[in-house]
C-alpha positions as a LaTeX table, in Angstrom:
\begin{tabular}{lrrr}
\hline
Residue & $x$ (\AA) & $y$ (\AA) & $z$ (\AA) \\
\hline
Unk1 & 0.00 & 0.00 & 0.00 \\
Unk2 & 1.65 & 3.60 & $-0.94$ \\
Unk3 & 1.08 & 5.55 & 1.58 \\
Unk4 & 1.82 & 9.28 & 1.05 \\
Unk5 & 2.90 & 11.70 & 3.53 \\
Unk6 & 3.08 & 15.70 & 3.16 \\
Unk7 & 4.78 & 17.92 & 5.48 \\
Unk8 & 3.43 & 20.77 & 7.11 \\
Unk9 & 4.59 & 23.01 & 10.39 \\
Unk10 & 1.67 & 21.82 & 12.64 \\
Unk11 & 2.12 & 18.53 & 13.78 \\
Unk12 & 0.29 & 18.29 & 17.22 \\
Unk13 & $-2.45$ & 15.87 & 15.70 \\
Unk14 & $-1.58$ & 12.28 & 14.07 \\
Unk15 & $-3.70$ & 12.42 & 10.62 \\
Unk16 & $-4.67$ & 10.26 & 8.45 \\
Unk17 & $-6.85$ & 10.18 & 4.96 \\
Unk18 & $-8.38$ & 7.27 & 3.49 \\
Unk19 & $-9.17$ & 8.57 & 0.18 \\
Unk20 & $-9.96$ & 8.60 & $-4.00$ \\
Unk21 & $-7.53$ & 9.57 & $-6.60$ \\
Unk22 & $-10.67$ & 10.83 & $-8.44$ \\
Unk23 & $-12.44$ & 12.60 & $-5.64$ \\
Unk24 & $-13.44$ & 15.80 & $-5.53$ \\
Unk25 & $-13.78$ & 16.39 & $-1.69$ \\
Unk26 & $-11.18$ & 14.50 & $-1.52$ \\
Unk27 & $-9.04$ & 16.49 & $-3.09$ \\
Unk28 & $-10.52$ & 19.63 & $-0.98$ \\
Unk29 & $-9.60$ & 17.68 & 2.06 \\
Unk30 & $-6.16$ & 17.27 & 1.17 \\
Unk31 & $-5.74$ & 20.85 & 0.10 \\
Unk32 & $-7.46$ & 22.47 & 2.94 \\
Unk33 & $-5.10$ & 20.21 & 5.35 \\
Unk34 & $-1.72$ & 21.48 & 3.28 \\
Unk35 & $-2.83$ & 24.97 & 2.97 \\
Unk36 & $-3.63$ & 25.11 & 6.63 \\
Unk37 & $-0.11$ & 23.60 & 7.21 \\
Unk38 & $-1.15$ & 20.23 & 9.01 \\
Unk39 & 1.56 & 17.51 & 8.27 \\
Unk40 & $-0.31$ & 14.98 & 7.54 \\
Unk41 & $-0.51$ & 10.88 & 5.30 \\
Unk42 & $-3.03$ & 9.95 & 3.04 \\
Unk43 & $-3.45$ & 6.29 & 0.89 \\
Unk44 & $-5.51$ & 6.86 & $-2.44$ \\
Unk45 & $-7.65$ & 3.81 & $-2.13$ \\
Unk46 & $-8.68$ & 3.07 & $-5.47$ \\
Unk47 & $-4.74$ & 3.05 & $-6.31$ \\
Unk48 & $-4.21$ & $-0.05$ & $-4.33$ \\
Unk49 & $-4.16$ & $-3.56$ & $-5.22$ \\
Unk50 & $-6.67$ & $-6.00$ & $-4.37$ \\
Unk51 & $-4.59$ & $-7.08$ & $-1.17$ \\
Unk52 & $-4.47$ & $-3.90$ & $-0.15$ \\
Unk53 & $-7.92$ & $-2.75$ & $-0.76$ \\
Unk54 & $-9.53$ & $-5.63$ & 1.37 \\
Unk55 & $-7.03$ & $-4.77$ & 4.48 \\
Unk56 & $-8.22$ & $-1.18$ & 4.22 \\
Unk57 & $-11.89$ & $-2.50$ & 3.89 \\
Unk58 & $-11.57$ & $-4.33$ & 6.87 \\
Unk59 & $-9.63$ & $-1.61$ & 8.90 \\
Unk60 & $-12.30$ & 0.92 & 8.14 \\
Unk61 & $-15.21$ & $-1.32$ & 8.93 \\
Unk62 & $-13.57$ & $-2.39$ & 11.84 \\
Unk63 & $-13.62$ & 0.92 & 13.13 \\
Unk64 & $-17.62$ & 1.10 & 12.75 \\
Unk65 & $-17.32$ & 3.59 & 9.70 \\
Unk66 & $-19.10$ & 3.26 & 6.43 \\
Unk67 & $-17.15$ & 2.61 & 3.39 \\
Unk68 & $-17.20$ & 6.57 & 2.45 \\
Unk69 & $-14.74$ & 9.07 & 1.18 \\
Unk70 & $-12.61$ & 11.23 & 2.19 \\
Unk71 & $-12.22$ & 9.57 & 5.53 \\
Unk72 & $-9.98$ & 11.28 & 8.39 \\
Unk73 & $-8.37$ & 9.56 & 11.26 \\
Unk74 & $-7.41$ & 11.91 & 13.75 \\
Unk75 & $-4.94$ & 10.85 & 16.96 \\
Unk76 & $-5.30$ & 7.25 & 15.84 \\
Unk77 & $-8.92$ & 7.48 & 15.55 \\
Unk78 & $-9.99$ & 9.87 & 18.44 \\
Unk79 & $-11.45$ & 11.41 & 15.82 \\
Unk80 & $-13.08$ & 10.04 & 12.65 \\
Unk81 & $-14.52$ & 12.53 & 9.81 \\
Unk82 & $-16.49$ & 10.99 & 7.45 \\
Unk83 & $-16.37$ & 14.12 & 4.29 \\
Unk84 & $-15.05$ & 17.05 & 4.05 \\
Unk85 & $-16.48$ & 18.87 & 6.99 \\
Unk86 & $-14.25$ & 21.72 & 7.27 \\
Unk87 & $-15.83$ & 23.15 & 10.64 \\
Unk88 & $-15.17$ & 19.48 & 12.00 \\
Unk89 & $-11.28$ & 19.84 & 10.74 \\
Unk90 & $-10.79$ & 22.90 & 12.33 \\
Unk91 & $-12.24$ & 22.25 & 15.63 \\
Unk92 & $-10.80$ & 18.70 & 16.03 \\
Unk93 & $-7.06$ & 19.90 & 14.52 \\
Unk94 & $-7.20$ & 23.11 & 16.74 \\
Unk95 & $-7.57$ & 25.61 & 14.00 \\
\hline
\end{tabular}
């Protein structure tokens, strides 16, 4: 699995994003977490091989979430963000 990291100058939170090469709010997500400077990994789900795809399946199930994208781990899943909710981001990443 590729998992991609991008550095920013706020690293208080641990964040993660499952999330679609061909997503729209997907893509918002990631850009509103750069611009706002929050270092932070992603995985682009439908890049992954079939191996891959059913460990992340089970991972996200597993943590009682529906199979829906952008999804954002927060502290190792503290906090869980199911869209781009930008009012969620900023309150659970201190903004």
């Amino acid at each position: 699995m590729k998992i991609e990291r991008v550095e920013g100058s706020k690293k208080d939170h641990k964040v993660f994003v499952y999330a679609l090469s061909t997503c729209g709010w997907c893509a918002q997500t990631k850009k509103f977490l750069k611009n706002s400077g929050i270092e932070f990994e992603f995985v682009d789900v439908d890049r992954c091989n079939k191996q891959d795809l059913e460990k992340i399946k089970q991972e996200i199930t597993a943590m009682d979430r529906p199979l829906s994208f952008p999804l954002i781990i927060i502290d190792n899943g503290s906090v869980k963000i199911t869209g781009f909710r930008e009012d969620e981001l900023k309150k659970a990443l201190g903004l």
